[in-house]
Backbone bond lengths (Angstrom), bond angles and torsions (degrees), N, CA, C in turn:
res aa  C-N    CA-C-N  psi(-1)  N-CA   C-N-CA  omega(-1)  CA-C   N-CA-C  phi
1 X - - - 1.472 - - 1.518 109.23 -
2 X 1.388 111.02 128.82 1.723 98.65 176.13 1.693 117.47 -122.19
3 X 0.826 112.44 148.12 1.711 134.95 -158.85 1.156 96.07 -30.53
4 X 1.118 128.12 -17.13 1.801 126.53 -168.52 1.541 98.16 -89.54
5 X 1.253 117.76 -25.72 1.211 103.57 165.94 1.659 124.71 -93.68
6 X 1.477 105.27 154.25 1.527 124.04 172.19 1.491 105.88 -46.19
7 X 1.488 104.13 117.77 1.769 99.08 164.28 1.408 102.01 -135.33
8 X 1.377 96.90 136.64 1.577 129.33 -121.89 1.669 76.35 -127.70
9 X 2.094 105.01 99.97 1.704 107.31 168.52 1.486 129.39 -90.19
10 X 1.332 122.32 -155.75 1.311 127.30 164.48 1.446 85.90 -169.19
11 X 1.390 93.41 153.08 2.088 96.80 179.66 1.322 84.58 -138.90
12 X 1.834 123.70 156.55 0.527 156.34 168.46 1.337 144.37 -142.29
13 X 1.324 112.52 84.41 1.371 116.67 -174.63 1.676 104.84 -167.76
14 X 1.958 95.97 141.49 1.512 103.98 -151.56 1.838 102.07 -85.47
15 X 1.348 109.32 35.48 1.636 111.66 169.81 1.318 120.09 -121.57
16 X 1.268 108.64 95.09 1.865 118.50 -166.29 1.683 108.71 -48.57
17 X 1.155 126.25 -32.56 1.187 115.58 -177.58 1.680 113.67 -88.78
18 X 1.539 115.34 -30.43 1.516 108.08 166.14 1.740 105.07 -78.12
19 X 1.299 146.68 26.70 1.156 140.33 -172.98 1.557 86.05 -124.64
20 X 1.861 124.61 -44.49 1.275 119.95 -160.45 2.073 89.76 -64.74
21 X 1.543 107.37 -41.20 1.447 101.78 -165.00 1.799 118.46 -49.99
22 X 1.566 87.39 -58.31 1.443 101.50 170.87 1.449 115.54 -16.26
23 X 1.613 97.50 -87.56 1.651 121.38 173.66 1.799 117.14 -19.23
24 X 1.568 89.76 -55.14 1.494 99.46 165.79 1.472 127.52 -42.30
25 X 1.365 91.52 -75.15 1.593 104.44 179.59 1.705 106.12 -55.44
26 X 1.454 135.94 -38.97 1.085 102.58 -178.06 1.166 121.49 -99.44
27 X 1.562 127.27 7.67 1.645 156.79 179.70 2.075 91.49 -79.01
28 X 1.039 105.34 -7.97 1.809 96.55 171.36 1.385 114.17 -123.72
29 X 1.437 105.04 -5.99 1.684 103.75 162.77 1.142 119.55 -91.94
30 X 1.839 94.20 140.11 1.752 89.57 168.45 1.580 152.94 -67.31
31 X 1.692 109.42 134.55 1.837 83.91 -179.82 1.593 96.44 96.52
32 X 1.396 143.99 -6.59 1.629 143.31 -151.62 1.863 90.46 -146.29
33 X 1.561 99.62 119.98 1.398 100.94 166.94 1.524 119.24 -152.78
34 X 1.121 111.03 140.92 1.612 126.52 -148.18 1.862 88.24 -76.08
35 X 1.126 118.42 118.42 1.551 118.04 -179.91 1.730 111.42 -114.10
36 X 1.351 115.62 -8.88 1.226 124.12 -176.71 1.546 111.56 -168.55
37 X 1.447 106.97 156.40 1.825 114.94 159.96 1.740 121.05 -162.86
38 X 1.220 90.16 158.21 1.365 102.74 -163.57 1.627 111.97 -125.47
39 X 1.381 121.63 145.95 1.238 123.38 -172.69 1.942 102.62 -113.80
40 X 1.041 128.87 -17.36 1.053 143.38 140.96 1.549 160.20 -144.94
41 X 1.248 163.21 -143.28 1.026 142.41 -138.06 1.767 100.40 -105.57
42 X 0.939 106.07 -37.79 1.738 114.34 178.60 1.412 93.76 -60.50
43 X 1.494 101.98 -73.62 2.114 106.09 -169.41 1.486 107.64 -32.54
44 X 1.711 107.13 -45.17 1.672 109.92 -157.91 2.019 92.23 -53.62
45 X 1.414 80.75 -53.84 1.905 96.49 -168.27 1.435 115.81 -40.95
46 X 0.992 115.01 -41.45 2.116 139.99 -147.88 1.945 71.42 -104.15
47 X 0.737 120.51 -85.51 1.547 114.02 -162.41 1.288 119.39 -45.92
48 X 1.468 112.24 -44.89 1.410 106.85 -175.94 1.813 111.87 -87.85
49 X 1.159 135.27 -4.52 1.439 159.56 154.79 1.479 101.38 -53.21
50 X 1.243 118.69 -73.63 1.636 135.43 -169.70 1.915 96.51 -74.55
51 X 1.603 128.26 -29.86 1.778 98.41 -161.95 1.768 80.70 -111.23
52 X 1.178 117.17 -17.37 1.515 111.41 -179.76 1.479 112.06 46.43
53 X 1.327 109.86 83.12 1.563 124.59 -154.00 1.431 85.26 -122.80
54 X 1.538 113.28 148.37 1.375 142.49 172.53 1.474 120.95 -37.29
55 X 1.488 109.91 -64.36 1.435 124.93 157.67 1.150 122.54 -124.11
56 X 1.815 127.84 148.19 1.235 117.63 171.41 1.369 108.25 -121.87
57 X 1.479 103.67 127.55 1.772 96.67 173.77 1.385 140.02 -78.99
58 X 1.000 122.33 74.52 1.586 113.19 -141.25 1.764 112.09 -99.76
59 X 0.586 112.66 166.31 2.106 121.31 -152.04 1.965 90.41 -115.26
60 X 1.064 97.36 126.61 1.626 130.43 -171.43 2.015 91.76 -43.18
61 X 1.550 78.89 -62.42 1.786 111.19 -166.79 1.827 111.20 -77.71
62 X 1.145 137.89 87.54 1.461 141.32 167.65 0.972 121.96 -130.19
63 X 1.441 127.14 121.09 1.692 119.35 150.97 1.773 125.32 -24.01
64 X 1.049 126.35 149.19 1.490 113.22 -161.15 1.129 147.84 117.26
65 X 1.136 131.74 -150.54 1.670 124.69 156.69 1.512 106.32 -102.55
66 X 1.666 84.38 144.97 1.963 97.73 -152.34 1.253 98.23 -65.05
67 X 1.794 114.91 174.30 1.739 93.46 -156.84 1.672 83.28 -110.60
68 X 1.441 131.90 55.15 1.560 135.89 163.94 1.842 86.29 -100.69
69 X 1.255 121.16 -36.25 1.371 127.52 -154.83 1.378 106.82 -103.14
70 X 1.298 125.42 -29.76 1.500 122.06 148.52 1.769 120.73 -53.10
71 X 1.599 100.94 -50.04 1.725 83.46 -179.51 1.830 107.04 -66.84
72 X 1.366 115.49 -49.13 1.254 111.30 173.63 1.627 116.29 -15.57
73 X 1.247 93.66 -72.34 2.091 120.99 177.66 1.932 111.19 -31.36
74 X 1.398 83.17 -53.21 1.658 100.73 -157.79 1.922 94.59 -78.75
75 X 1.010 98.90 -27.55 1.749 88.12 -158.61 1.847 93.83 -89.96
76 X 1.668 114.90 -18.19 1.129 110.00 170.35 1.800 116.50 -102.25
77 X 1.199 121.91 17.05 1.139 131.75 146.64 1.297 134.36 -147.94
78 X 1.580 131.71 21.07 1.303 134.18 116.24 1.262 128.26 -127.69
79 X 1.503 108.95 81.29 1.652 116.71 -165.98 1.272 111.04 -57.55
80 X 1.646 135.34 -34.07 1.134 125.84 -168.54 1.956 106.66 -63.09
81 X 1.467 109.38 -26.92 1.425 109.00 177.78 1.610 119.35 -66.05
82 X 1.392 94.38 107.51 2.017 103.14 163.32 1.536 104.58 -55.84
83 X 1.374 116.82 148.50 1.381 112.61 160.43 1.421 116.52 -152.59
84 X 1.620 97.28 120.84 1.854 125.04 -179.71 1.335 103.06 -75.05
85 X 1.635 103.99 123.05 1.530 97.19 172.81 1.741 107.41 -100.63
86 X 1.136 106.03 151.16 1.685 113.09 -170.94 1.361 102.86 -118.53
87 X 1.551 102.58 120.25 1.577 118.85 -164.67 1.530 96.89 -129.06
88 X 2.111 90.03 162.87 1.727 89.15 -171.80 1.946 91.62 -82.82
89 X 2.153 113.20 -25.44 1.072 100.64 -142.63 1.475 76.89 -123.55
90 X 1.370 125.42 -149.84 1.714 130.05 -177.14 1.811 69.83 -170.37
91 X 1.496 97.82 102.50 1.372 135.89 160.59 1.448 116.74 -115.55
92 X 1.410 98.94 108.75 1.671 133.13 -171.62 1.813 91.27 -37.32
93 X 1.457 118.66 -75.45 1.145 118.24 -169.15 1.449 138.54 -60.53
94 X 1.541 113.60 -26.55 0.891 128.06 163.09 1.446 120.02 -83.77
95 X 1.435 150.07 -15.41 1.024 144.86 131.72 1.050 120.29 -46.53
96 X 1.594 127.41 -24.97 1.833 100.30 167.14 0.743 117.95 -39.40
97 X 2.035 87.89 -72.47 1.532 115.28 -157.97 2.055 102.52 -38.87
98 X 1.297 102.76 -67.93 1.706 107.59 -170.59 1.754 105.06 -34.64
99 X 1.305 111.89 -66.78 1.491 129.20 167.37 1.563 117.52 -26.19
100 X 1.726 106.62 -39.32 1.769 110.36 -172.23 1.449 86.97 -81.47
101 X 1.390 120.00 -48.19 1.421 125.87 175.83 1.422 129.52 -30.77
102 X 1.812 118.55 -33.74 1.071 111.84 -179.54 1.784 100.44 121.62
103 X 0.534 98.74 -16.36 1.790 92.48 173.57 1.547 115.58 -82.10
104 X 1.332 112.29 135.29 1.216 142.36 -174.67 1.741 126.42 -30.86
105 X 1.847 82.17 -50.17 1.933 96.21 -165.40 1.554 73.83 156.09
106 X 1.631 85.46 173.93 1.829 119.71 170.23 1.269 136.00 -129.21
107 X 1.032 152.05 165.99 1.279 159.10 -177.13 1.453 121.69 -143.03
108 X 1.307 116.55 138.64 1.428 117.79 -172.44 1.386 106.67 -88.84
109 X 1.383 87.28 156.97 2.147 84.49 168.00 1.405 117.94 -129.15
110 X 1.398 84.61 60.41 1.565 133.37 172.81 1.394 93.28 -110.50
111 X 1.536 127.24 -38.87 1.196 130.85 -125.45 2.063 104.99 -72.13
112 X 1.391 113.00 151.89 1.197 114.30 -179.68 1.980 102.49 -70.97
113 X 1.229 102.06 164.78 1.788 105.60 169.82 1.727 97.33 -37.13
114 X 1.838 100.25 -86.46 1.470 116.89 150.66 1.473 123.88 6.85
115 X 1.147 141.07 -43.42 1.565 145.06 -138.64 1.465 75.11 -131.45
116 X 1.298 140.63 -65.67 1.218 130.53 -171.71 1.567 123.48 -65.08
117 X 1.038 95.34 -44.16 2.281 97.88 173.69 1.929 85.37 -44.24
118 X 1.355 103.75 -74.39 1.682 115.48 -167.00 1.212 117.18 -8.25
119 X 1.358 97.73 -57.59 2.134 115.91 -171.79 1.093 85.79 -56.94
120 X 1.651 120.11 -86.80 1.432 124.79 -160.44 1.504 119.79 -14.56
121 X 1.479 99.37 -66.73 1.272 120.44 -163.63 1.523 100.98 -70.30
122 X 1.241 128.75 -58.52 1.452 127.03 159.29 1.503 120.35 -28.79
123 X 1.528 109.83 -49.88 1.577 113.79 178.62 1.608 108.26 -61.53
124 X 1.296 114.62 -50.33 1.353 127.44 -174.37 1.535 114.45 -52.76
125 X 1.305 111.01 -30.07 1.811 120.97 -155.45 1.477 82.19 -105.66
126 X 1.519 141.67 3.61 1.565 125.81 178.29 1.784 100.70 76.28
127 X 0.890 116.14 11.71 1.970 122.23 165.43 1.530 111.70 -81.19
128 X 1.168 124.47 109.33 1.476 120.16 179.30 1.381 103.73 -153.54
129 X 0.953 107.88 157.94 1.632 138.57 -145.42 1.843 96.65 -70.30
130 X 1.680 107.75 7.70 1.468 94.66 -158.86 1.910 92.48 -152.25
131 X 1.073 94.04 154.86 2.026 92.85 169.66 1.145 109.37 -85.46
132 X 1.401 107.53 132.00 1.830 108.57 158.56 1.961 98.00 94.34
133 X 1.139 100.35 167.92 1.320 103.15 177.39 1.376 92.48 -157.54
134 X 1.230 108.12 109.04 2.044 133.28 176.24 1.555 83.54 -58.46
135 X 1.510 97.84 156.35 1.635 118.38 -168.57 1.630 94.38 -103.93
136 X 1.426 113.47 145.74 1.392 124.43 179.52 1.702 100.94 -46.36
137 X 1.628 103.10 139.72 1.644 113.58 177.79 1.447 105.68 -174.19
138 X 1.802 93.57 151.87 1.778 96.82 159.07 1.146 130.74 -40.02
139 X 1.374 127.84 104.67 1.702 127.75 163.71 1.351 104.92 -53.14
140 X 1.522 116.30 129.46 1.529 119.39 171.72 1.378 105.27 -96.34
141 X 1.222 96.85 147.14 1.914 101.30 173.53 1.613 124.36 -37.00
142 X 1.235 113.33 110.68 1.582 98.97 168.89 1.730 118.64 -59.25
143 X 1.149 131.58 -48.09 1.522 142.45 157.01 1.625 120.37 -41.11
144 X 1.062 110.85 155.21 1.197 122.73 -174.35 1.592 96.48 -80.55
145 X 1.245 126.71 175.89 1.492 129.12 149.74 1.536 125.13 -52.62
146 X 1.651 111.43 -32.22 1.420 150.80 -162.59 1.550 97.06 -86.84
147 X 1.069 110.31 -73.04 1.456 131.21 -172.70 1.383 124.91 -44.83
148 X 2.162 96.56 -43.64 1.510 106.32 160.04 1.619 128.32 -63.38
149 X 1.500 87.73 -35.71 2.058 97.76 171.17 1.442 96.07 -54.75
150 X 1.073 123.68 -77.33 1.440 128.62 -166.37 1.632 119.16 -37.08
151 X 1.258 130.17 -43.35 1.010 155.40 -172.43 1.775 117.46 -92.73
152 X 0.990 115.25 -26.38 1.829 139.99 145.95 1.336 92.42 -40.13
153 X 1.272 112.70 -56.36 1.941 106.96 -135.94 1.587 89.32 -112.44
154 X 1.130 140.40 -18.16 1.537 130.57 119.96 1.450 117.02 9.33
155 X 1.592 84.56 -88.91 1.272 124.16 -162.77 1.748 101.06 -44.42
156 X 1.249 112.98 -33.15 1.533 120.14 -157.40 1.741 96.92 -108.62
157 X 1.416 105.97 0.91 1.532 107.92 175.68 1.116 131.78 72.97
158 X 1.545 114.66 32.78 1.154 135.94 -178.43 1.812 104.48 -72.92
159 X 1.194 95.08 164.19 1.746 102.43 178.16 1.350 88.08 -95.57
160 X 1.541 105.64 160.56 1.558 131.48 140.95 2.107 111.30 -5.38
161 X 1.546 79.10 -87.70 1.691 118.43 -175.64 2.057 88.15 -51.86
162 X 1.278 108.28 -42.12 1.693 87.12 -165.61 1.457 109.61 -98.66
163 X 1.480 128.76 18.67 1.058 144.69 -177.41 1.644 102.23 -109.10
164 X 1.239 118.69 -20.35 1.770 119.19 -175.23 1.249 87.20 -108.27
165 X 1.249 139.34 -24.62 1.627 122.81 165.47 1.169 107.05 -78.56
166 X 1.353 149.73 -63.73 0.857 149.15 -137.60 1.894 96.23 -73.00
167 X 1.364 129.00 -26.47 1.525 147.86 -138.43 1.947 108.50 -114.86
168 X 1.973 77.10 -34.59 1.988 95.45 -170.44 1.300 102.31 81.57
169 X 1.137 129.78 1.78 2.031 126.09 173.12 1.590 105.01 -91.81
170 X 0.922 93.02 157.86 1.443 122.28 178.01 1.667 107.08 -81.24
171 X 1.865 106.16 139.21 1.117 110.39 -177.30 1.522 130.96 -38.53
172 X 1.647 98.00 -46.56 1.306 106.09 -157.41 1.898 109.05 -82.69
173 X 1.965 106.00 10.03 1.090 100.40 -174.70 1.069 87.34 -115.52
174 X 1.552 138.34 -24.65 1.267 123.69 165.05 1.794 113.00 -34.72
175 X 1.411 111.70 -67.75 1.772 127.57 158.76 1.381 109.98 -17.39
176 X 1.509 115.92 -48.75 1.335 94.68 -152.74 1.823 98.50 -97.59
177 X 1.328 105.82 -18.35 1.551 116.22 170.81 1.763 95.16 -54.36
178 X 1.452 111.90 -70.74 1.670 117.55 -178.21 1.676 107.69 -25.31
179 X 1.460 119.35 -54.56 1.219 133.72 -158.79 1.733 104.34 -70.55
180 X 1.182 98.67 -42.57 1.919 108.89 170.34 1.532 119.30 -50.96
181 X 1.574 99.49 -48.09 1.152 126.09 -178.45 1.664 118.67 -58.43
182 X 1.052 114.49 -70.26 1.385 139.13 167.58 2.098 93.26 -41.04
183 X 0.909 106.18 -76.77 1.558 111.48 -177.01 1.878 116.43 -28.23
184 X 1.552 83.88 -68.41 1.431 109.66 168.26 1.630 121.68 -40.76
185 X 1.388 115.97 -41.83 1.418 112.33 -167.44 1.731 106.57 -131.59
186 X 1.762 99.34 15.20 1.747 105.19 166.20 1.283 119.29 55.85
187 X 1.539 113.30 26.10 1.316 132.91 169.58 1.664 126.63 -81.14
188 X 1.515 106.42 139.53 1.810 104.73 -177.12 1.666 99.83 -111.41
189 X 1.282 129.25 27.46 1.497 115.34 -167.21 1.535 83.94 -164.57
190 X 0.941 119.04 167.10 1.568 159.35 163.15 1.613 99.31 -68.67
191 X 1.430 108.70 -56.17 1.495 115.55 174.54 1.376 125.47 -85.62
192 X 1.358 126.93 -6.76 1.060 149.85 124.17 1.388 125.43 -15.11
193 X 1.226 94.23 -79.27 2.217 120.32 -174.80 1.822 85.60 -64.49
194 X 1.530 121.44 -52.63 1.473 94.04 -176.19 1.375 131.00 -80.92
195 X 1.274 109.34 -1.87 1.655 101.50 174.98 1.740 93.20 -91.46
196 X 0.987 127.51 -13.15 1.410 123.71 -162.19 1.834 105.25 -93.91
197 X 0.865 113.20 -34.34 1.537 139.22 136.41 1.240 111.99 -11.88
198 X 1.156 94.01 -91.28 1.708 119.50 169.68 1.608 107.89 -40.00
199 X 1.438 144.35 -91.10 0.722 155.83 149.24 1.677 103.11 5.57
200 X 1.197 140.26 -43.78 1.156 125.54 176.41 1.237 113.57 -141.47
201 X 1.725 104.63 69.62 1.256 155.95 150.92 2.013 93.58 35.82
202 X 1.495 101.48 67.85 1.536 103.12 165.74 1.384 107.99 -100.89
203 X 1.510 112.50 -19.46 1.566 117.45 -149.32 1.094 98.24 -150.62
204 X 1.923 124.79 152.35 1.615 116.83 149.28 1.475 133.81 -38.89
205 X 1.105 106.10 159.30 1.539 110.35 -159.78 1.832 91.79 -71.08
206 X 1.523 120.80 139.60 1.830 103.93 -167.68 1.815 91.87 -80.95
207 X 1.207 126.25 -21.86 1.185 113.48 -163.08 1.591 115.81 -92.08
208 X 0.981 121.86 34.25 1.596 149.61 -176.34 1.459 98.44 -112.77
């Protein structure tokens, strides 16, 4: 696609004033026009499904369906849409996974006006941060079956000690499940692994 042509967005992200900026910044570039938006993970989905827009920018962090299960959604029902994910951080591990997923590349929201046209237009022209572009598919669980129990009851603030009772395992495998866990989803917190969790739709959203 080249700059002379219309590329036709959707933004997505549940903070009205970083969504009004966005809009901005790409509402003054040429050839780039805001065709839809979403405040969370359904809207992003339902909007960008129904306006089938060029690129969608969609935000790591939304109420909704987790955004591993939005690109899933989008690339198996509007494949022609690239989609930039917009992060606060550029986390090694979680960009695989999103990346094995089917998403485009990322952008900070740090990002300059400049840095943002780029993605777009990069996303739009088939330029992404990666070789090849994996064909729309089921995301398989990063977690074990085990791992999700374990990490559930985390979630609910269980101890160590009340997670191997509650399970019938032994402490030190509760630990070593934690240690899988943490690895697995590139987490530094307990609260960490569950929003990160969340984020690639193993579990309910925790902030519901």
């Amino acid at each position: 696609m080249s700059i002379e042509t219309t590329i036709r967005i959707v933004i997505a992200d549940d903070h009205d004033l970083f969504r009004d900026g966005m809009r901005a910044m790409l509402g003054a570039a040429t050839g780039i026009t805001v065709v839809g938006e979403a405040s969370d993970g359904d809207a992003a989905l339902a909007t960008t499904i129904a306006m089938g827009p060029d690129v969608l920018l969609l935000d790591v962090e939304m109420p909704g369906v987790p955004v591993l299960s939005t690109i899933t959604r989008v690339l198996a029902e509007s494949p022609r849409t690239r989609i930039v994910i917009v992060t606060m951080h550029r986390d090694r591990v979680l960009a695989g996974h999103l990346l094995a997923a089917g998403a485009s590349g990322f952008v900070s929201k740090s990002a300059t006006s400049a840095e943002l046209v780029q993605a777009v237009r990069h996303a739009a022209g088939g330029i992404a941060e990666r070789v090849g572009t994996p064909p729309a598919r089921t995301v398989l669980s990063v977690l074990s079956h085990r791992e999700r129990e374990v990490l559930k009851l985390i979630g609910d603030g269980l101890s160590n000690q009340m997670i191997g009772q509650r399970l019938s395992i032994s402490i030190g495998t509760v630990k070593r499940h934690n240690t899988h866990i943490f690895a697995k989803l590139g987490a530094s917190s307990r609260t960490d692994a569950v929003r990160r969790a969340w984020t690639l739709g193993e579990f309910a959203d925790p902030r519901s």
